[in-house]
ROSE-4610 file (N, C-alpha, C; in Angstrom, 1 decimal, always signed):
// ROSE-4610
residu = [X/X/X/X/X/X/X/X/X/X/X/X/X/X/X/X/X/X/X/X/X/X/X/X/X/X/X/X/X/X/X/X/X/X/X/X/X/X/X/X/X/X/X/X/X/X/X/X/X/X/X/X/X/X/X/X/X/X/X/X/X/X/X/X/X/X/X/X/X/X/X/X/X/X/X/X/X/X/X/X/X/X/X/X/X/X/X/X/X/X/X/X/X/X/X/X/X/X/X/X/X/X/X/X/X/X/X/X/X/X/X/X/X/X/X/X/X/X/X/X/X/X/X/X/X/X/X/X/X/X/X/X/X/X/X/X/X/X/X/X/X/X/X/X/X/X/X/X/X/X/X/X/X/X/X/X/X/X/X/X/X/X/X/X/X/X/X/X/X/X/X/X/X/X/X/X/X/X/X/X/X/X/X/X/X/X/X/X/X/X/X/X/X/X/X/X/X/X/X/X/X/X/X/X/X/X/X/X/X/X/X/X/X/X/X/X/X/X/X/X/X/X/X/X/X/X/X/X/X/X/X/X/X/X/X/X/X/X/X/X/X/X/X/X/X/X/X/X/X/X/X/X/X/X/X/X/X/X/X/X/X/X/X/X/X/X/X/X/X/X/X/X/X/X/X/X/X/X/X/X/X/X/X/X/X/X/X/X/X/X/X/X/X/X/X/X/X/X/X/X/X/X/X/X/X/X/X/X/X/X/X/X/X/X/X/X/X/X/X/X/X/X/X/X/X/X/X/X/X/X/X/X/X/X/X/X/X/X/X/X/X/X/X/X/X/X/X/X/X/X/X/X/X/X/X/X/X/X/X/X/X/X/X/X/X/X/X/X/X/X/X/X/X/X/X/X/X/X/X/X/X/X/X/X/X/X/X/X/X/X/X/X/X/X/X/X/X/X/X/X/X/X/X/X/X/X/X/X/X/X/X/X/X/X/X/X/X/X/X/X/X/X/X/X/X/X/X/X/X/X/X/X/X/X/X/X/X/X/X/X/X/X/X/X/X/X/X/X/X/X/X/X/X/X/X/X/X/X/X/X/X/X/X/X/X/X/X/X/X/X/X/X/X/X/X/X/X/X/X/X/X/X/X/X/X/X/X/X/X/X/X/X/X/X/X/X/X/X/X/X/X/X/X/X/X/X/X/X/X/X/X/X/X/X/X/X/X/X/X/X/X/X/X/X/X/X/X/X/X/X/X/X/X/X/X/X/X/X/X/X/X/X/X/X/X/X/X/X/X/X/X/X/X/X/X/X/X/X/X/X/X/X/X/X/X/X/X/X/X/X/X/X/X/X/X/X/X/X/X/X/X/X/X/X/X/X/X/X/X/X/X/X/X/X/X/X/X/X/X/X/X/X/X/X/X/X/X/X/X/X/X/X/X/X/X/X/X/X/X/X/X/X/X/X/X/X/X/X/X/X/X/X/X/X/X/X/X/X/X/X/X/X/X/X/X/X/X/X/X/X/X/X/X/X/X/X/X/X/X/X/X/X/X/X/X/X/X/X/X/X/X/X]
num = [1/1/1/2/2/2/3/3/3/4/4/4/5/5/5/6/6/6/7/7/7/8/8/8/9/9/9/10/10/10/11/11/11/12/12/12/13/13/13/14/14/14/15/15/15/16/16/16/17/17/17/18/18/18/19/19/19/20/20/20/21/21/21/22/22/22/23/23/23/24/24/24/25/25/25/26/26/26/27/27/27/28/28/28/29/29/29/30/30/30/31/31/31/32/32/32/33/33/33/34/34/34/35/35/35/36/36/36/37/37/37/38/38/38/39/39/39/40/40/40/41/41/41/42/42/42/43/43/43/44/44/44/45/45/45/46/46/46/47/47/47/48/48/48/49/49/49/50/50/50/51/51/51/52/52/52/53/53/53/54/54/54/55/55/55/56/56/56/57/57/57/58/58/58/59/59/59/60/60/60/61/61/61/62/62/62/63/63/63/64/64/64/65/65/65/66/66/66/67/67/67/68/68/68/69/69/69/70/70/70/71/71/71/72/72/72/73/73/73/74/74/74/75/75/75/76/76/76/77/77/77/78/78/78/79/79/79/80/80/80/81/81/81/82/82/82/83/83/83/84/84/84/85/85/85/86/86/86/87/87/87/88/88/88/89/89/89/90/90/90/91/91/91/92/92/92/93/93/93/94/94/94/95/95/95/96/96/96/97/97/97/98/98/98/99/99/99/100/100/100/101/101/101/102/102/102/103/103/103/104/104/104/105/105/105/106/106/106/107/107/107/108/108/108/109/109/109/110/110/110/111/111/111/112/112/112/113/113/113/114/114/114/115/115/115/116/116/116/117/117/117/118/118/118/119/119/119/120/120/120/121/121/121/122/122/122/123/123/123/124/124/124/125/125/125/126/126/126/127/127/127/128/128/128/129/129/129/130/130/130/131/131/131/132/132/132/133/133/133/134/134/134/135/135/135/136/136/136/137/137/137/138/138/138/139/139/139/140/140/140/141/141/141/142/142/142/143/143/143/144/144/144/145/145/145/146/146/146/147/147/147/148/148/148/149/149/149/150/150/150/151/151/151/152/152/152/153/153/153/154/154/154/155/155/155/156/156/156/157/157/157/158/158/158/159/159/159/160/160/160/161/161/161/162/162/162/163/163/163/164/164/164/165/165/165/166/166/166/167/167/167/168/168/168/169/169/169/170/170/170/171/171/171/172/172/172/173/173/173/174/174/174/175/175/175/176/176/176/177/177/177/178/178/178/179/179/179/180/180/180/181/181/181/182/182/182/183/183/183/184/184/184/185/185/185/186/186/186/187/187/187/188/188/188/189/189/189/190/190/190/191/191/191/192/192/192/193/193/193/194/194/194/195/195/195/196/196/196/197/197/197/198/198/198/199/199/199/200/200/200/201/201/201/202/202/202/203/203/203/204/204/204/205/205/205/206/206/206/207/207/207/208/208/208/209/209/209/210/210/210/211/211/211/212/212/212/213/213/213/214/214/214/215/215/215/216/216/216/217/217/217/218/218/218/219/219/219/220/220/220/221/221/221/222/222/222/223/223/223/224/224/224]
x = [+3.7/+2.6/+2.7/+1.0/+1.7/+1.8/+1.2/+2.1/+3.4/+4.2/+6.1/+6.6/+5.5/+6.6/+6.4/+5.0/+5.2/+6.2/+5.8/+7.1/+8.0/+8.7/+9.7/+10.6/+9.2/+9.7/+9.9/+9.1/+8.9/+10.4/+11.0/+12.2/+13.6/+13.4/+14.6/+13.9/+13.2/+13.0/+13.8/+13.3/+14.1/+15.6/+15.8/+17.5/+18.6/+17.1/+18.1/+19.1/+18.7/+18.8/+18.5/+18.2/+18.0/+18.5/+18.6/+18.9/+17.9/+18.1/+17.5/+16.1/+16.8/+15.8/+14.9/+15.1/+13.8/+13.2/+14.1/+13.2/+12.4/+12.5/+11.3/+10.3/+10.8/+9.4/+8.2/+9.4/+8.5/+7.7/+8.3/+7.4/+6.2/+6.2/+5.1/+4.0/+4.5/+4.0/+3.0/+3.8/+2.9/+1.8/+2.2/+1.1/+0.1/+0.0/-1.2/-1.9/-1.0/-1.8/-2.4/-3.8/-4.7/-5.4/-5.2/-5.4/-6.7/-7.4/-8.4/-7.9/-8.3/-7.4/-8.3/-8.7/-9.3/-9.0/-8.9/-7.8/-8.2/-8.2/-8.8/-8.1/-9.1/-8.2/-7.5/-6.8/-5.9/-6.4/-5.9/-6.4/-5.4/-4.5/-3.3/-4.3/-3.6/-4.0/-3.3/-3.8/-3.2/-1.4/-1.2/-0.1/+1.1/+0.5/+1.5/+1.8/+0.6/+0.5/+1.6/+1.9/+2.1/+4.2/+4.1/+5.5/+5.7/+4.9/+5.5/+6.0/+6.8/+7.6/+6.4/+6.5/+5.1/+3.8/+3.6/+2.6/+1.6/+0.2/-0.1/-0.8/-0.9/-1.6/-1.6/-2.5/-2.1/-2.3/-1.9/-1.9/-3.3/-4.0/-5.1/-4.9/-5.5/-5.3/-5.3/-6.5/-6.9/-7.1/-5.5/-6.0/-6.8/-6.7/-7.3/-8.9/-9.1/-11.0/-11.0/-10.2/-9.8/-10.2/-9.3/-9.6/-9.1/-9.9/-8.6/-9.8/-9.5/-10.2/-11.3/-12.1/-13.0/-12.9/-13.5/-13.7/-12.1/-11.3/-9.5/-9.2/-9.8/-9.4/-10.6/-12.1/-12.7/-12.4/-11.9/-11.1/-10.4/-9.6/-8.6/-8.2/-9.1/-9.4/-8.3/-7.2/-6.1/-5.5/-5.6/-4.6/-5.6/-6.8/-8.1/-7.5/-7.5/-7.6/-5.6/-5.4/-3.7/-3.4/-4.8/-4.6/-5.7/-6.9/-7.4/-7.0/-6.1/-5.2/-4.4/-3.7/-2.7/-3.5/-4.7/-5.1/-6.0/-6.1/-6.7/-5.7/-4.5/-2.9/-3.1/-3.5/-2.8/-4.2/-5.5/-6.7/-6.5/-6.0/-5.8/-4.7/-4.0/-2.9/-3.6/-5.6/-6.0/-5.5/-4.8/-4.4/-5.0/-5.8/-6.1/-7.6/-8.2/-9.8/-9.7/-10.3/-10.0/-11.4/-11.1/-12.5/-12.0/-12.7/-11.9/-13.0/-12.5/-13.3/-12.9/-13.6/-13.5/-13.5/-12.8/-12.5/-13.4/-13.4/-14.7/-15.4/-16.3/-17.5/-18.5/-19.0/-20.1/-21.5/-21.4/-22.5/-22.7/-23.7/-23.6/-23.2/-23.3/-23.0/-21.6/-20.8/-19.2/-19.3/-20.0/-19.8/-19.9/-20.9/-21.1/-20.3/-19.4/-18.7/-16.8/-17.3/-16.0/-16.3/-17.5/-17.7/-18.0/-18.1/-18.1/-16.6/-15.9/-14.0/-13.9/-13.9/-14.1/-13.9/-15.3/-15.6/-15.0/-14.7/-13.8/-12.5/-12.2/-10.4/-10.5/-11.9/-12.0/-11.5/-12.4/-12.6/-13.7/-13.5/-14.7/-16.1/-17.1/-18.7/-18.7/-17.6/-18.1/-17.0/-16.2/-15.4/-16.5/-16.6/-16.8/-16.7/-17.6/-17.2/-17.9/-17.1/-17.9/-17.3/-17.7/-16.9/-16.6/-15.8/-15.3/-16.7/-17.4/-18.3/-17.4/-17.1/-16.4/-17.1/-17.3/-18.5/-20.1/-19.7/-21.5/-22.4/-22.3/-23.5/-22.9/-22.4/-22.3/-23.3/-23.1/-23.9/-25.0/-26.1/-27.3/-27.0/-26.7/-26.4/-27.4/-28.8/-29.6/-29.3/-29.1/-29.3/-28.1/-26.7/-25.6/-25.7/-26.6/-27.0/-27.2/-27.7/-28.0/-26.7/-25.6/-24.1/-23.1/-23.1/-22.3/-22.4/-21.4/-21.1/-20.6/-20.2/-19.4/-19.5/-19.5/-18.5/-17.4/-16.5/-15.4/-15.8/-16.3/-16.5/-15.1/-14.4/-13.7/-14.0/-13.6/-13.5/-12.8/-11.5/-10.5/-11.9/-11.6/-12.2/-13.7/-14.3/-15.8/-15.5/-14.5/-14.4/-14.2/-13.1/-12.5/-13.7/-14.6/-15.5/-16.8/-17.1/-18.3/-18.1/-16.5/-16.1/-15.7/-15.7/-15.4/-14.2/-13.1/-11.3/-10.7/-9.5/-8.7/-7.7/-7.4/-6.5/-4.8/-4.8/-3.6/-3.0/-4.3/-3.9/-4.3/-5.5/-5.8/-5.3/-4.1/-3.7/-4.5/-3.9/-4.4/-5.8/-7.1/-8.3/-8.6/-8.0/-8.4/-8.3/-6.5/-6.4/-7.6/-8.4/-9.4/-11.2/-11.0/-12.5/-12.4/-13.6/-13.2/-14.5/-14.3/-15.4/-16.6/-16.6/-17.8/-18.8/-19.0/-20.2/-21.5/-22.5/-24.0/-24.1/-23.6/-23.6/-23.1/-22.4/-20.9/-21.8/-22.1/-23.0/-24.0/-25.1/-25.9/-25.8/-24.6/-24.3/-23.9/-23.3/-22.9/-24.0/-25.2/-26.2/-27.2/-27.2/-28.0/-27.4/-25.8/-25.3/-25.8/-25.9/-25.6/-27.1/-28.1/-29.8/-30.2/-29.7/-30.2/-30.0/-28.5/-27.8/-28.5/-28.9/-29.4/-31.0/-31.2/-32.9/-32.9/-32.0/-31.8/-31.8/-30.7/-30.6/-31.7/-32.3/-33.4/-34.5/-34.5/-35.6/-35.3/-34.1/-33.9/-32.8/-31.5/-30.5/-30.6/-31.1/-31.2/-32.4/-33.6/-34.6/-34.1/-33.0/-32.6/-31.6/-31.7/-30.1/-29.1/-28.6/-27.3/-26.9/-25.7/-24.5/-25.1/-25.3/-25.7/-24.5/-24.5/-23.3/-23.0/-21.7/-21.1/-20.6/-20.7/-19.8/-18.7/-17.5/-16.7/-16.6/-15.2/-14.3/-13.2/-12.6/-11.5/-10.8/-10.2/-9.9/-9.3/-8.6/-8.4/-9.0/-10.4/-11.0/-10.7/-11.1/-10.8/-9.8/-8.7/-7.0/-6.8/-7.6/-6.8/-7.8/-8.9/-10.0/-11.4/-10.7/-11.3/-12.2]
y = [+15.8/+16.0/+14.9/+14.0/+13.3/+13.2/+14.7/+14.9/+15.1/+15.5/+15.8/+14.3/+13.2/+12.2/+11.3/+11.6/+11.2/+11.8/+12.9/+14.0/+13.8/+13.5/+13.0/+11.6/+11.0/+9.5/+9.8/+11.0/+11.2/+11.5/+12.7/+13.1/+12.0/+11.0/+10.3/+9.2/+8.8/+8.0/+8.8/+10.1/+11.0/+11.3/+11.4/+11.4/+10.4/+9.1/+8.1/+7.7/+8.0/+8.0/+6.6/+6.0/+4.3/+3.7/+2.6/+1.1/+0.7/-0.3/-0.9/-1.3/-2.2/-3.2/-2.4/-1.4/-0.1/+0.7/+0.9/+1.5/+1.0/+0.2/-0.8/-1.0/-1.2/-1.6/-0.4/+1.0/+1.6/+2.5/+2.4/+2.8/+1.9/+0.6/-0.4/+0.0/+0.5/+0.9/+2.1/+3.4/+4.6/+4.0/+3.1/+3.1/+2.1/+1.9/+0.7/+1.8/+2.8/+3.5/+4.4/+4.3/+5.1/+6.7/+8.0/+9.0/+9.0/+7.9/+8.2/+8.0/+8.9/+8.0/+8.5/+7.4/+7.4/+7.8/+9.1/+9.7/+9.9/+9.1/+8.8/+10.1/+9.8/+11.7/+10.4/+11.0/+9.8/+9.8/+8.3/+7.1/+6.6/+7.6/+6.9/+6.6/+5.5/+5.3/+6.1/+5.8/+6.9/+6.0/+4.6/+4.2/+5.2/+5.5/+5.7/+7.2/+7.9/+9.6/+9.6/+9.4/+9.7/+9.6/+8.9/+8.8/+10.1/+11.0/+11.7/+13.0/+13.6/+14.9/+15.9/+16.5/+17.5/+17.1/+15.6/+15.0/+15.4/+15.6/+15.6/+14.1/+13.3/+12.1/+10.9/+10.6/+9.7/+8.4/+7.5/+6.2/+6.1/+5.1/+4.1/+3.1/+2.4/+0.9/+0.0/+0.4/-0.3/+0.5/+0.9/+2.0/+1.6/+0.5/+0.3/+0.5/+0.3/+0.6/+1.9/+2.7/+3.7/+5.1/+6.6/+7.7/+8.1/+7.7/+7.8/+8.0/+8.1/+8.8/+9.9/+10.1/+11.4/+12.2/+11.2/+11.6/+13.1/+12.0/+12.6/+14.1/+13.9/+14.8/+16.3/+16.2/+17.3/+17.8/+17.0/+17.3/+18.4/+17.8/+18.5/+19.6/+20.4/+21.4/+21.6/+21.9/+22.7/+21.5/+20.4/+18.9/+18.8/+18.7/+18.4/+19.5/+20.5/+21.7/+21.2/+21.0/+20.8/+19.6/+18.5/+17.5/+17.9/+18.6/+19.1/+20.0/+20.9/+21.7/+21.0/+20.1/+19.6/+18.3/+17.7/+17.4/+18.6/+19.5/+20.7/+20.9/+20.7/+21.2/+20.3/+18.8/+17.5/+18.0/+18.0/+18.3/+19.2/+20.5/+21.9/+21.4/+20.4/+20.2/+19.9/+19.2/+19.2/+17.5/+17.0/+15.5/+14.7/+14.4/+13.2/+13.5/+12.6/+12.7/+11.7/+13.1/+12.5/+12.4/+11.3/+10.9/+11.2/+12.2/+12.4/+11.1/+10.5/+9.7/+9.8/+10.0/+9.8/+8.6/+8.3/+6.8/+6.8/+5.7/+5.1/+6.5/+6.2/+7.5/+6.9/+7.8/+6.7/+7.6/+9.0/+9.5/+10.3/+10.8/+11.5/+13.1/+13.5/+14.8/+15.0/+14.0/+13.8/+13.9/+13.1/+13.6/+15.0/+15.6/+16.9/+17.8/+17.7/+18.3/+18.5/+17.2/+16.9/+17.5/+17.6/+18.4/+20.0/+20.5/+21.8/+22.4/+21.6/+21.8/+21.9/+20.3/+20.7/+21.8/+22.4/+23.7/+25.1/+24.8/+26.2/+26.6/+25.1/+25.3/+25.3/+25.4/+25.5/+24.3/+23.3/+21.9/+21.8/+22.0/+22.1/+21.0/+21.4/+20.1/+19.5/+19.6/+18.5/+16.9/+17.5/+16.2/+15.1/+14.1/+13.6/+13.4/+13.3/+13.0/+11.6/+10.6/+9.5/+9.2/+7.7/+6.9/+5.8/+5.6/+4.2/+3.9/+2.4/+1.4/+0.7/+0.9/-0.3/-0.6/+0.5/+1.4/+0.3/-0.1/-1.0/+0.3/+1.4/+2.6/+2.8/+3.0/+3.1/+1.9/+0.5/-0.2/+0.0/+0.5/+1.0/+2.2/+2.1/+3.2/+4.6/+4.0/+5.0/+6.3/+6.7/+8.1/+8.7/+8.3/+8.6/+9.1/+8.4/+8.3/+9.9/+10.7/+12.1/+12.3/+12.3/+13.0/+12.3/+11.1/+10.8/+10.4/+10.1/+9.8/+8.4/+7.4/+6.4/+5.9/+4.4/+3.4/+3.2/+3.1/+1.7/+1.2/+0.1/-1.1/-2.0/-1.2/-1.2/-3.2/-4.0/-5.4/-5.8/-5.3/-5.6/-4.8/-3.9/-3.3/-3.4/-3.9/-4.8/-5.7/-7.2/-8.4/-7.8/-7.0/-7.1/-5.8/-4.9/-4.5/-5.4/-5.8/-7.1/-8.0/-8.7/-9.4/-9.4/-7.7/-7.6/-8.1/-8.0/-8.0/-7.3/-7.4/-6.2/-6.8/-5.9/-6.5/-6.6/-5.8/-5.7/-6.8/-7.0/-7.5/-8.9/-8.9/-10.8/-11.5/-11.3/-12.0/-13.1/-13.8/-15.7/-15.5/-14.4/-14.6/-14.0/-12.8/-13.1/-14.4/-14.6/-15.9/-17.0/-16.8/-18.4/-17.6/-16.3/-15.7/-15.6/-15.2/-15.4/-14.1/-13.4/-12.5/-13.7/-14.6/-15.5/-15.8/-14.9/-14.9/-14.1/-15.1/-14.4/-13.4/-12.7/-11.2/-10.5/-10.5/-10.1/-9.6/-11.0/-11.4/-9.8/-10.0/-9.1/-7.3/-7.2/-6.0/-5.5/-6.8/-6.3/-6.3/-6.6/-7.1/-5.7/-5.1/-4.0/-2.9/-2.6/-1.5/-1.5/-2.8/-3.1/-3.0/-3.1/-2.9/-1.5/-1.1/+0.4/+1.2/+0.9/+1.8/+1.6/+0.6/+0.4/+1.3/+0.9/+1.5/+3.0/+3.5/+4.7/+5.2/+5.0/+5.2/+5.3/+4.3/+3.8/+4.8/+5.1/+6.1/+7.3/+7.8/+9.8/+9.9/+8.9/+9.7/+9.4/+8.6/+8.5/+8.6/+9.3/+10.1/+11.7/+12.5/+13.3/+13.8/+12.3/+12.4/+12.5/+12.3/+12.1/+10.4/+10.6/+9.6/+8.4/+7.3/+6.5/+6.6/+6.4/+6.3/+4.9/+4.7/+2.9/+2.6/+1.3/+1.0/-0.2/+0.1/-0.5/-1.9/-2.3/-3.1/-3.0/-2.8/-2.6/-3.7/-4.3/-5.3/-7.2/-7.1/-8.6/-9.6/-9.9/-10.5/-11.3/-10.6/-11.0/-11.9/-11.2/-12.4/-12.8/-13.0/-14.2/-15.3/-15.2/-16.1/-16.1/-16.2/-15.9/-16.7]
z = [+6.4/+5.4/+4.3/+4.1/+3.0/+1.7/+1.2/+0.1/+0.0/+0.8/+0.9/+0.9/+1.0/+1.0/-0.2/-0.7/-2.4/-3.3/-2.9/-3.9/-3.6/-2.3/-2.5/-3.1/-2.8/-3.8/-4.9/-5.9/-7.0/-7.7/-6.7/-7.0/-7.0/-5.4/-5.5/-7.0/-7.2/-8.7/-9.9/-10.0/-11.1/-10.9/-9.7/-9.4/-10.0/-9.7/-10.0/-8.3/-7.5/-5.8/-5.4/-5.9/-5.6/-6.1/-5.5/-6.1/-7.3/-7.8/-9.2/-8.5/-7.7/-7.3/-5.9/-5.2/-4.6/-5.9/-6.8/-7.6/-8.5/-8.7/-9.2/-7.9/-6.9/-6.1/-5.5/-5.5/-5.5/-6.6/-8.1/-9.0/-9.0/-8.8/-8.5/-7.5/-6.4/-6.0/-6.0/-6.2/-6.8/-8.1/-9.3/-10.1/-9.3/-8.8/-8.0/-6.9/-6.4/-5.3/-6.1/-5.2/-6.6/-5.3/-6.4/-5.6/-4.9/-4.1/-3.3/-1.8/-0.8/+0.2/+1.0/+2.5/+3.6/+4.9/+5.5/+6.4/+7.5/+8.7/+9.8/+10.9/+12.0/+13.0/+13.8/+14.8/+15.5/+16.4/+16.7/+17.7/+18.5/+18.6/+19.2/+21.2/+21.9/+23.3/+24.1/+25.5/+26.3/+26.6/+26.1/+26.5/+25.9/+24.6/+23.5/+23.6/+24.1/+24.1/+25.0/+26.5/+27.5/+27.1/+25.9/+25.9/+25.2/+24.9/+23.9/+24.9/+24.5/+25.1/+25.5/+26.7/+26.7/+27.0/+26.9/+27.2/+28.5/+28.7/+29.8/+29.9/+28.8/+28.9/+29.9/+30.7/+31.8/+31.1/+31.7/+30.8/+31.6/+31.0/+31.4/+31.9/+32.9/+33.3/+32.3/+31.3/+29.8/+28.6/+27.9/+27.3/+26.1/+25.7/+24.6/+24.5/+26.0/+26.3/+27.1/+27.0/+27.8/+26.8/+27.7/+26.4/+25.1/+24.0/+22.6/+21.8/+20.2/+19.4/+19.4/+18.8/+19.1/+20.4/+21.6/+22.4/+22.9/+22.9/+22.9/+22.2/+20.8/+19.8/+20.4/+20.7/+20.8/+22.0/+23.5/+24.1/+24.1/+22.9/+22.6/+21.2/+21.4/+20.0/+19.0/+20.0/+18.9/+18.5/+18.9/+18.4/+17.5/+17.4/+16.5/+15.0/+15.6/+13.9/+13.4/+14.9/+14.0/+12.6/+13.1/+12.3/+10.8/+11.1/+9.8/+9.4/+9.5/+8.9/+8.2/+8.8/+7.4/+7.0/+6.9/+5.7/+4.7/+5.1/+4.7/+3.3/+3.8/+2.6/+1.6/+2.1/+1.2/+0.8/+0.7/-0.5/-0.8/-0.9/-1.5/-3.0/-2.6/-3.9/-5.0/-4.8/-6.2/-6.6/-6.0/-6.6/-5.9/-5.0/-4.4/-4.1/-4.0/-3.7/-1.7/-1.0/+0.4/+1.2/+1.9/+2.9/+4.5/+5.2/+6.8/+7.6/+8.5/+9.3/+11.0/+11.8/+13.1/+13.6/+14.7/+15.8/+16.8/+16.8/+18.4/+18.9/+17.7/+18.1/+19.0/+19.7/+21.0/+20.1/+20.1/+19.7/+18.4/+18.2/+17.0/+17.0/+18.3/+18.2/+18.7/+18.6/+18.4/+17.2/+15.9/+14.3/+13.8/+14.6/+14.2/+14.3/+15.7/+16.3/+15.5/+14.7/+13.8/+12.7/+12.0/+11.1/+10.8/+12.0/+12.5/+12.7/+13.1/+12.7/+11.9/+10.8/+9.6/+8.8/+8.7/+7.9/+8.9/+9.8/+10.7/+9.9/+9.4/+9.2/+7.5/+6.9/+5.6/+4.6/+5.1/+4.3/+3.8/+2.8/+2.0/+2.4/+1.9/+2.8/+2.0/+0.4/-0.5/+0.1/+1.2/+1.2/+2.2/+1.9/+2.8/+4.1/+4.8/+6.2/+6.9/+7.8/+8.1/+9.6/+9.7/+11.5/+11.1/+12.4/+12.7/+13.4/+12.9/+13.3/+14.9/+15.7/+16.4/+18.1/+18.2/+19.9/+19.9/+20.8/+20.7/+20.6/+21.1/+20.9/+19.0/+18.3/+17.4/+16.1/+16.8/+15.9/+15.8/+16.7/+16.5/+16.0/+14.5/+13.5/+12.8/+12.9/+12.7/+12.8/+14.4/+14.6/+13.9/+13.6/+13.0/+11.5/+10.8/+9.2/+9.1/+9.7/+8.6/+9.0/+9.8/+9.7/+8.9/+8.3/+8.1/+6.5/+5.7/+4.3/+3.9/+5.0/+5.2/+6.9/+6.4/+7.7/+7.4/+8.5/+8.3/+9.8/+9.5/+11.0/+11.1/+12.4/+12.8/+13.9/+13.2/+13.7/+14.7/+14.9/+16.4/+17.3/+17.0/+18.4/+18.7/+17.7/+17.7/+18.5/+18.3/+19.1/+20.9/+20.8/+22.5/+22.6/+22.7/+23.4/+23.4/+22.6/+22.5/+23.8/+23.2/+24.2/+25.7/+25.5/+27.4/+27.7/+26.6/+26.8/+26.1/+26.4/+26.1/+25.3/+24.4/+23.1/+23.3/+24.1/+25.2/+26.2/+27.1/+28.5/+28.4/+27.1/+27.3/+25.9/+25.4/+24.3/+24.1/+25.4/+25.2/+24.9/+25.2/+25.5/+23.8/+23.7/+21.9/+20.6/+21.3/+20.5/+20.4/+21.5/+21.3/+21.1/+20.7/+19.6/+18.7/+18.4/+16.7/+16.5/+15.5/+15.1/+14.5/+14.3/+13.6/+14.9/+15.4/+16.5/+16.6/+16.9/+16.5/+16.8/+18.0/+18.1/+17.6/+16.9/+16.0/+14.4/+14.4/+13.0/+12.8/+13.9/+14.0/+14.1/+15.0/+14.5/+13.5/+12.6/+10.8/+10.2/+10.4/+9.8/+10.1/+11.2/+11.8/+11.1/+10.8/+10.5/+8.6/+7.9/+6.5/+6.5/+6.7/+6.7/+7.0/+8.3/+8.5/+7.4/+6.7/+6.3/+5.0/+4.3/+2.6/+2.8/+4.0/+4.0/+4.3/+5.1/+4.9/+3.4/+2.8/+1.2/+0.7/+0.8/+0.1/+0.3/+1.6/+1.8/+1.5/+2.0/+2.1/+1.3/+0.7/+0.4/-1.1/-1.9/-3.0/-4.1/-3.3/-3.5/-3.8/-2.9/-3.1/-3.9/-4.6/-5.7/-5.3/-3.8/-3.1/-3.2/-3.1/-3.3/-2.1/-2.2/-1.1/+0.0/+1.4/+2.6/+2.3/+2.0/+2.0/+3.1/+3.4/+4.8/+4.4/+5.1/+4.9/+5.9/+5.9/+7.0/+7.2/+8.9/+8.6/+10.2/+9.6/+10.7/+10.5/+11.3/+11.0/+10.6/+10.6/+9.9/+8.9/+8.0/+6.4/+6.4/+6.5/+6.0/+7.2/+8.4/+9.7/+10.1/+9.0/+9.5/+8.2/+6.5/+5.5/+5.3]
């Protein structure tokens, strides 16, 4: 849970349980981490599931384009409420302001279907709810906008499904892309227009909070 592991930093700080020089780095740390946090459901692949004890998970040929996020999780109901139940704990403590977001969503009624858990396991509708941008059916964003509160456009996994490789199997073939490609371009451009004109029309007429979209991906610091 991850409040058990602030608190516990909290305590080895007050013990006096560290060294000089960790505890300086991590008091640096807690004042800079600021109580909003973005809490994605998991994305683990089928390579990674299949190791775990109890597993029924088959690997994929390609798991990376294979079965994982949303799809995985509605699948799989009780893994689904196991994981909004304990973010359910960490918002109940009152200290942190939390955003839930789903992975490689293809449709919209995968968002609904996350928000209908949601409120089963008693998460309140004021928390936010949003997606991962990364699914070519995803970038044509429109029909997504009444369910959601947020993007994060998910970049790795924009390049190798755009690009029809795998982030796994074609190292050498990522090394020589680059996200600065016109089709690349346009689907940030499709997601960042629908989404202002939406606002513009239905969500900020109604006095609701506009949907922001993020980024999340190599980009930025490997190609600024």
């Amino acid at each position: 849970h991850p409040d058990y592991y602030l608190k516990r930093l909290e305590t080895l700080l007050q013990e006096n349980a560290l060294q000089e020089d960790d505890q300086f780095r991590i008091r640096t740390m807690m004042q800079l981490l600021k109580p909003a946090f973005y809490l994605r459901l998991d994305d683990r692949k089928s390579d990674e599931l299949e190791k775990m004890p109890g597993s029924r998970v088959l690997k994929d040929r390609n798991p990376m384009a294979g079965y994982r996020g949303i799809r995985m999780m509605l699948d799989n109901p009780r893994l689904l409420r196991l994981q909004l139940r304990a973010l359910k704990r960490f918002i109940d403590t009152g200290r942190y302001r939390v955003r839930i977001f789903a992975p490689m969503v293809y449709e919209p009624e995968q968002v609904r279907a996350m928000k209908q858990a949601m409120r089963e396991v008693g998460i309140s509708e004021d928390v936010p709810a949003g997606m991962m941008a990364e699914t070519p059916q995803s970038y044509e964003i429109r029909p997504f906008l009444s369910e959601i509160d947020f993007t994060s456009i998910g970049g790795n996994d924009q390049l190798q499904l755009a690009s029809v490789v795998s982030r796994t199997d074609a190292v050498q073939a990522l090394l020589t892309l680059t996200n600065r490609q016109p089709a690349l371009y346009r689907m940030l451009a499709t997601i960042a227009n629908e989404t202002a004109r939406y606002n513009r029309e239905y969500r900020i007429p109604k006095g609701l909070k506009p949907i922001t979209n993020g980024y999340c991906g190599n980009w930025p610091s490997a190609d600024p």
